[in-house]
C-alpha positions as semicolon CSV with decimal commas, in nm:
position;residue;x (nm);y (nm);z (nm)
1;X;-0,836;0,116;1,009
2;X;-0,528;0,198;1,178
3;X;-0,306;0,520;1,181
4;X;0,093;0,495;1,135
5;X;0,300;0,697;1,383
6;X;0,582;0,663;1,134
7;X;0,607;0,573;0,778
8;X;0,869;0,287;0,839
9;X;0,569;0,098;0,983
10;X;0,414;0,073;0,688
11;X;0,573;-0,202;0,557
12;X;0,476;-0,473;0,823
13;X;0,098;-0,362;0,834
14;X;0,102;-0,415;0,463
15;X;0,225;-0,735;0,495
16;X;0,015;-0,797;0,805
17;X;-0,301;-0,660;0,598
18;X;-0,172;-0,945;0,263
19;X;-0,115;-1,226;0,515
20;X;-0,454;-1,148;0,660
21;X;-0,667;-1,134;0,298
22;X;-0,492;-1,430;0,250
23;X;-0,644;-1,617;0,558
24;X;-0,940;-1,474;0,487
25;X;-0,932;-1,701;0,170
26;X;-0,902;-1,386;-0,083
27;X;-0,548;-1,395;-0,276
28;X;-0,440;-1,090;-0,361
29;X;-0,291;-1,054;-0,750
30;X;-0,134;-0,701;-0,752
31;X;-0,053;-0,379;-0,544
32;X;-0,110;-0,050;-0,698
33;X;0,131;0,240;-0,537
34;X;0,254;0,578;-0,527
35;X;0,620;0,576;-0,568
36;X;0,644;0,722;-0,212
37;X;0,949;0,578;-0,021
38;X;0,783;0,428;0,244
39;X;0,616;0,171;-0,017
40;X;0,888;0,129;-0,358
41;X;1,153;-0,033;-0,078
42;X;1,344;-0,343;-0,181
43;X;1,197;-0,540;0,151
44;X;0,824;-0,500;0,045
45;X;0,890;-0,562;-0,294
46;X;1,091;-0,877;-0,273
47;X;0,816;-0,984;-0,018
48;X;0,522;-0,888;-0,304
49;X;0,707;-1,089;-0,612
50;X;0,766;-1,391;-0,390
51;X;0,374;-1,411;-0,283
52;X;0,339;-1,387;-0,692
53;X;0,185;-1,028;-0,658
54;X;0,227;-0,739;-0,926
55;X;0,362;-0,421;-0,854
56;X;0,159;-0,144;-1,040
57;X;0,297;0,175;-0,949
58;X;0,182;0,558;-1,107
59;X;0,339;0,814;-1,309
60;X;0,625;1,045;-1,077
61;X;0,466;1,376;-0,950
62;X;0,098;1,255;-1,044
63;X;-0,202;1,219;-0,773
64;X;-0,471;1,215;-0,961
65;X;-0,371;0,853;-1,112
66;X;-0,408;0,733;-0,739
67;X;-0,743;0,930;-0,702
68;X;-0,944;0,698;-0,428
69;X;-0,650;0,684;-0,228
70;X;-0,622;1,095;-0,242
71;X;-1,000;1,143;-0,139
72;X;-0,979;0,894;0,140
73;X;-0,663;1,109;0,253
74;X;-0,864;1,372;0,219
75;X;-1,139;1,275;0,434
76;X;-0,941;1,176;0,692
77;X;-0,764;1,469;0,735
78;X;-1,093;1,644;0,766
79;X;-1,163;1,436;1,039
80;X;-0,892;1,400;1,262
């Protein structure tokens, strides 16, 4: 696990983390996210369709759909 100094890295270590499931021989079908900006970006997105990935993103305003995620932010924040 890695922290981000900046949002606008996310993009590459989500494509690095893809590229590397993919070498790992597991194919990843689809990509649940948040709406936040650093993710729902035409770069990433282009980059998801052309591996053949769906894009399953939640309802606006709503972090409970993206629970796991929210508990695991959670738990790192308690830590750090």
């Amino acid at each position: 696990m890695e922290f981000l100094k900046t949002k606008d890295q996310v993009v590459q270590k989500v494509k690095n983390y893809f590229t590397h499931l993919e070498v790992m021989g597991q194919r990843p079908k689809a990509m649940c996210i948040d709406r936040g900006h650093e993710f729902v970006n035409k770069n990433l997105l282009q980059w998801c369709y052309a591996k053949g990935m769906e894009v399953h993103m939640t309802a606006p305003h709503s972090p409970l759909q993206n629970g796991v995620a929210e508990q695991m932010n959670r738990t790192l924040e308690d830590l750090a």
